[in-house]
C-alpha positions in Angstrom: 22.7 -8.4 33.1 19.7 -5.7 33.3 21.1 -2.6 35.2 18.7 -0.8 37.9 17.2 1.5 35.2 16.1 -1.0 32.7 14.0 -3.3 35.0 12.1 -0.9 37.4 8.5 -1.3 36.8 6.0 2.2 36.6 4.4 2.4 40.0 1.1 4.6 38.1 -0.9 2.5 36.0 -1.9 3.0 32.0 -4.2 5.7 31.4 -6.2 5.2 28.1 -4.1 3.6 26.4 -1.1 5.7 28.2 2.1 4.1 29.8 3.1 6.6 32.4 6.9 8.1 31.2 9.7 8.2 33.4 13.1 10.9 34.3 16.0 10.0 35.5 17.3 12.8 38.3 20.6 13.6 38.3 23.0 13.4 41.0 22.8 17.4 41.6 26.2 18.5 42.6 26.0 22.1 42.2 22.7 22.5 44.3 20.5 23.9 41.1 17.1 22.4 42.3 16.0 23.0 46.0 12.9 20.9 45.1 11.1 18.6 42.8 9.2 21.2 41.1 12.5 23.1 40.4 14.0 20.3 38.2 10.6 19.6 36.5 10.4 23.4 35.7 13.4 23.6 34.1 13.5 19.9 32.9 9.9 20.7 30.8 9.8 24.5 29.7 7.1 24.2 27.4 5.2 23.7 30.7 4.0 26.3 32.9 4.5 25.8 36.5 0.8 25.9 37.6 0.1 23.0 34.9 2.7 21.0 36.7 1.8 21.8 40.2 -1.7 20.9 39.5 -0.6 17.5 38.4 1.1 17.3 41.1 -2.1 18.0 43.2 -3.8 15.2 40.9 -1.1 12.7 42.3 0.4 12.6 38.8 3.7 13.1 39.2 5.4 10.3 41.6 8.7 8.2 42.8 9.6 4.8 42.3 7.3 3.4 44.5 4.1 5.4 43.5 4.3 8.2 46.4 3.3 11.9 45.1 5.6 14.4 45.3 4.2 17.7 45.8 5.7 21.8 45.2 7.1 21.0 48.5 9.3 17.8 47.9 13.0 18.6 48.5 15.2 17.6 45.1 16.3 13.9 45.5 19.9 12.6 43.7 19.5 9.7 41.2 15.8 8.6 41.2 13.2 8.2 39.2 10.6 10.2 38.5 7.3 8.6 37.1 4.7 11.1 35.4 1.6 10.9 33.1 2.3 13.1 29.0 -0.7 14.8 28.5 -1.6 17.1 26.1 -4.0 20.2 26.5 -6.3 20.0 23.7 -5.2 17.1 22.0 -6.8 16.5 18.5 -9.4 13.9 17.7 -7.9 12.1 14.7 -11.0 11.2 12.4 -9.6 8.4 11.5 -10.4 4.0 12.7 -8.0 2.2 12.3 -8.1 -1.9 11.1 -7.2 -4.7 12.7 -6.2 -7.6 10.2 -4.6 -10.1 12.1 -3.8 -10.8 15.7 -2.7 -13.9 17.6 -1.0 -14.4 21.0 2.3 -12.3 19.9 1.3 -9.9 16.9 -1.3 -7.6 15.6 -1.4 -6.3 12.4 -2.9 -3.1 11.6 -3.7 -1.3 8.1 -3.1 2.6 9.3 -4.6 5.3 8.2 -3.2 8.5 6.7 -2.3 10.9 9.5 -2.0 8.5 12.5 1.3 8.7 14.3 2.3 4.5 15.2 3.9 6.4 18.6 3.2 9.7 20.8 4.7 12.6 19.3 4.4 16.0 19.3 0.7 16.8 19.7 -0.5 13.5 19.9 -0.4 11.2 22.5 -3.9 9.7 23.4 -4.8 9.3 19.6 -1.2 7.7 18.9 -2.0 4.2 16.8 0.0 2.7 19.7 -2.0 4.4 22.6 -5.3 3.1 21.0 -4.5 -0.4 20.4 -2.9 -0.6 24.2 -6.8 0.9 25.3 -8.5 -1.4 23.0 -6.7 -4.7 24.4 -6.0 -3.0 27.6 -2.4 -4.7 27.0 0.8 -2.2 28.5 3.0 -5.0 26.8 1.7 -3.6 22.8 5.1 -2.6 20.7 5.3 -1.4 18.0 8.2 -3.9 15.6 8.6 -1.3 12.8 7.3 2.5 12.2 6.0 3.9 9.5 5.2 8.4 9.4 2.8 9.8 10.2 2.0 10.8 7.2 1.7 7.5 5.5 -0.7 4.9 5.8 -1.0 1.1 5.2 0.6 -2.1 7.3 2.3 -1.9 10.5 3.5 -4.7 12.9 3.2 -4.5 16.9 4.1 -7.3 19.4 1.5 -8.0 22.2 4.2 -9.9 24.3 6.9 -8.7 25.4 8.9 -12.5 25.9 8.9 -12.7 22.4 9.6 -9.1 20.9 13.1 -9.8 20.3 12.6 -12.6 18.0 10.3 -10.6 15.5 13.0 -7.1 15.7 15.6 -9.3 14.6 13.9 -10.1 11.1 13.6 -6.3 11.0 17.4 -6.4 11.7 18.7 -8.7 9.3 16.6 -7.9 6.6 14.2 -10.8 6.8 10.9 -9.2 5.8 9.8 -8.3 2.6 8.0 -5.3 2.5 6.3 -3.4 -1.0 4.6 0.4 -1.0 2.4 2.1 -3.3 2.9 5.7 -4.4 1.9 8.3 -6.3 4.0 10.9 -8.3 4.4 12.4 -11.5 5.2 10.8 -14.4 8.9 9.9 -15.5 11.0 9.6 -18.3 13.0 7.1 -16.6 13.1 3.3 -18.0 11.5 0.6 -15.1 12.3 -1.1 -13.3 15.3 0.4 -11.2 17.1 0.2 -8.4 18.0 3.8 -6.3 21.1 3.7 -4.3 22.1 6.7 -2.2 23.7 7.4 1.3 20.9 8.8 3.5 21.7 11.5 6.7 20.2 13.7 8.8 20.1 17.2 7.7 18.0 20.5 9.3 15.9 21.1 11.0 16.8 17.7 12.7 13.5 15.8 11.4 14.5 16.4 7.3 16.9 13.9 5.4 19.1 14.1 3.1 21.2 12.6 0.2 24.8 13.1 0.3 28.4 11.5 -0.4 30.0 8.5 1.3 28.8 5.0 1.7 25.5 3.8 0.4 23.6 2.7 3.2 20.0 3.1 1.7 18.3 0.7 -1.4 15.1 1.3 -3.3 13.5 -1.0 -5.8 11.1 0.8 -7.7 8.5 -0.6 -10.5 5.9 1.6 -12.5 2.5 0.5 -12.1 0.2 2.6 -14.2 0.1 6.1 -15.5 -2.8 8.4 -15.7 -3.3 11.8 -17.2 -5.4 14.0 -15.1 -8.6 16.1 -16.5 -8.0 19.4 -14.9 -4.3 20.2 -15.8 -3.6 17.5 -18.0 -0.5 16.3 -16.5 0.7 12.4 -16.1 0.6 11.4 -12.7 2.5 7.4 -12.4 1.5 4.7 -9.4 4.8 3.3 -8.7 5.6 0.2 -6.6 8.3 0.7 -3.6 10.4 -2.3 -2.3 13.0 -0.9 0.1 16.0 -3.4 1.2 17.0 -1.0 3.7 15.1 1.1 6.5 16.2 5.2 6.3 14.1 6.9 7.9 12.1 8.8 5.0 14.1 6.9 2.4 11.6 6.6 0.0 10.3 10.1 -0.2 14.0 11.0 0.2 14.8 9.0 -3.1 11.4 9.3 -5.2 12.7 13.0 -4.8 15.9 12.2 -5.8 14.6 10.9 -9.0 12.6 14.2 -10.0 9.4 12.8 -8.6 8.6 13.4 -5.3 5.7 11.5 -3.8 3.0 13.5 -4.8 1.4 16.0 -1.3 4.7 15.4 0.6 4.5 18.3 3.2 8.6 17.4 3.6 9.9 16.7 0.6 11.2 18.7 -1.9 10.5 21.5 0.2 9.3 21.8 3.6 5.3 23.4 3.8 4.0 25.4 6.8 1.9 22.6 9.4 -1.5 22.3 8.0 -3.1 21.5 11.5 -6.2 19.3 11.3 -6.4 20.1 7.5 -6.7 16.1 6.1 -7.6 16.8 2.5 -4.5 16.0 1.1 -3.0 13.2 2.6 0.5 11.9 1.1 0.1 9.7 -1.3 2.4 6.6 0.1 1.3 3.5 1.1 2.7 0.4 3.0 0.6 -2.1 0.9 2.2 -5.2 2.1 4.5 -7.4 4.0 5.6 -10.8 4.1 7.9 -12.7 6.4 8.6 -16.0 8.0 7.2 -16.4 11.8 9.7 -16.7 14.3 7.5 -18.7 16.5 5.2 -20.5 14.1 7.6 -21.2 11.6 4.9 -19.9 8.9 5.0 -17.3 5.8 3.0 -14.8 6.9 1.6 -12.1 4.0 -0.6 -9.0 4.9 -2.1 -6.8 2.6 -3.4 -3.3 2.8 -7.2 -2.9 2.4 -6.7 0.4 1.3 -5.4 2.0 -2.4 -3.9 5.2 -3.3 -6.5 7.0 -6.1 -5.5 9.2 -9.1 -6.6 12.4 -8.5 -8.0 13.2 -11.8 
C-alpha cells in the first residue's frame, strides 16, 4: 500500500523540461524555524536568502495544494514543500543528442560525451532527462539505467510510467546484454579476460574503489585493435567492455585496475581539477550497444551506438 508521501502529485507544473522537486518538513519540536523561509535557509545554504525570497515572490516555492508561501509564512509540521531547482547561469551543453528508437513505453537515445542522463550539480535544464521531458513534453520520461556523465553512447528511458517496473527488473536480474567501447593504452595482458573485484565507495564520496571481501563487480573484456600514435609513439588499444554487473564506475574502476585506465578519465587513476566547459578531451568510453528481450512485446530488441571512439594519433 502507497504511503501519503509516495502518491501526492506536484501541484506546479514542468518547467522546460523541469519536474518541480519536493521537501518533506519535519515535525519541529524544538521551535528552530519561526517561518518557511527559516527552514529553507537553513535547509539550502548554498542559497542566499534574497534568491529564495525572490522565488518566493515568483510563486515558486508552494504547499501541497499549489498555494505560495511567502518570507512571512509561519513554519508548518510535516508537509510538503514543492519548489522549482534552478540554476543561475547554467551552461549550454553544445551537444544534440539522438533519438534511435521510441514506441509507446521506451526511447532510446545515443548520448553524447558530457551530458548528465539526470540533474546534477550544475546542470539541470540541459540534463539528457530534462530535454527529452521538453521535447515530448511527457513528466512520465525515466530514465531505466544511467550511464556518467562523462561517457557517451546508449541509454534507456521509459515514457510510461504503468510499465517502468517491468523494464527495471531486466536491469535487476541481469537480463540485458550490454557491450562498451574504450580506449586505453596498450597491454601486455593475454585476451580475452574476465576482471573480478569487490567495488566500494571511497573519498570524496563520488570515487570508487577496489578492495577485499566479496566480489560483487564482473568485467568481460576483449581487445579490439591496437594503434601506435605519430606524436609520442606509444600503443594506444580499443578494448570491448561487457559488464555482468552494474558498479557504479566499474569499468573505469577495473580498466584501472588492470594498468590501463580509460584513456582522459578526469577520475581515475587520479582525480584532475574540474575543467569547466573545456570539452576537448572527452573520456574515451562508450556504451555502444544493448540488447534485451521486451517485457511487453515479447521481442529482441538490439541498439547500436551511431557514434565510435577515434585513435588519437
Amino acid at each position: 500500500m502507497r504511503t501519503r508521501k509516495e502518491k501526492l502529485k506536484s501541484p506546479l507544473p514542468m518547467r522546460q523540461g523541469v519536474s518541480a522537486s519536493r521537501v518533506w518538513l519535519p515535525k519541529d519540536t524544538e521551535g528552530k524555524w519561526d517561518t518557511i523561509l527559516d527552514f529553507i535557509v537553513e535547509r539550502f545554504p548554498f542559497i542566499t536568502q534574497d534568491i529564495l525570497e525572490d522565488r518566493m515572490s515568483r510563486g515558486d516555492i508552494v504547499n501541497e495544494t499549489g498555494v505560495p508561501f511567502d518570507k512571512t509564512t509561519p513554519y508548518q509540521d510535516e508537509i510538503f514543500l514543492f519548489y522549482y531547482r534552478e540554476i543561475p547561469d547554467e551552461p549550454e551543453i553544445p551537444f544534440k543528442e539522438k533519438i534511435l528508437y521510441k514506441d509507446e513505453n521506451i526511447i532510446v537515445v545515443d548520448k553524447p560525451h558530457f551530458i548528465p542522463v539526470t540533474p546534477t550539480g550544475r546542470y539541470v535544464k540541459e540534463s539528457l532527462l530534462a530535454r527529452l521531458k521538453h521535447h515530448y513534453q511527457n513528466e512520465d520520461i525515466s530514465p531505466i539505467h544511467r550511464l556518467d556523465r562523462e561517457t557517451a553512447g546508449i541509454v534507456l528511458f521509459t515514457c510510461n510510467r504503468d510499465i517502468r517496473g517491468a523494464y527495471q527488473t531486466l536491469f535487476q536480474k541481469r537480463q540485458v546484454k550490454k557491450a562498451y567501447h574504450a580506449i586505453a593504452a596498450a597491454s601486455d595482458r593475454e585476451f580475452p579476460l574476465t576482471h573480478k573485484s569487490r567495488i566500494v565507495k571511497s573519498e570524496p564520496f563520488f570515487i570508487m574503489k577496489e578492495t577485499d571481501g566479496e566480489i560483487n563487480s564482473e568485467t568481460t573484456i576483449e581487445l579490439l585493435q591496437t594503434k601506435t600514435t605519430q606524436n609520442t609513439k606509444n600503443k594506444l588499444s580499443k578494448y570491448l567492455l561487457k559488464p555482468v554487473t552494474g558498479k557504479q564506475h566499474q569499468l573505469r574502476v577495473h580498466m584501472m585496475s588492470l594498468g590501463v585506465p580509460i584513456l582522459n578519465d578526469p577520475f581515475y587513476p587520479e582525480l584532475l581539477p574540474c575543467k569547466g566547459e573545456d570539452y576537448s578531451s572527452p573520456l574515451q568510453l562508450l556504451a555502444k550497444s544493448i540488447e534485451f528481450t521486451d517485457p511487453i512485446s515479447g521481442k529482441v530488441l538490439n541498439f547500436k551506438s551511431l557514434q565510435d571512439l577515434m585513435f588519437q594519433v
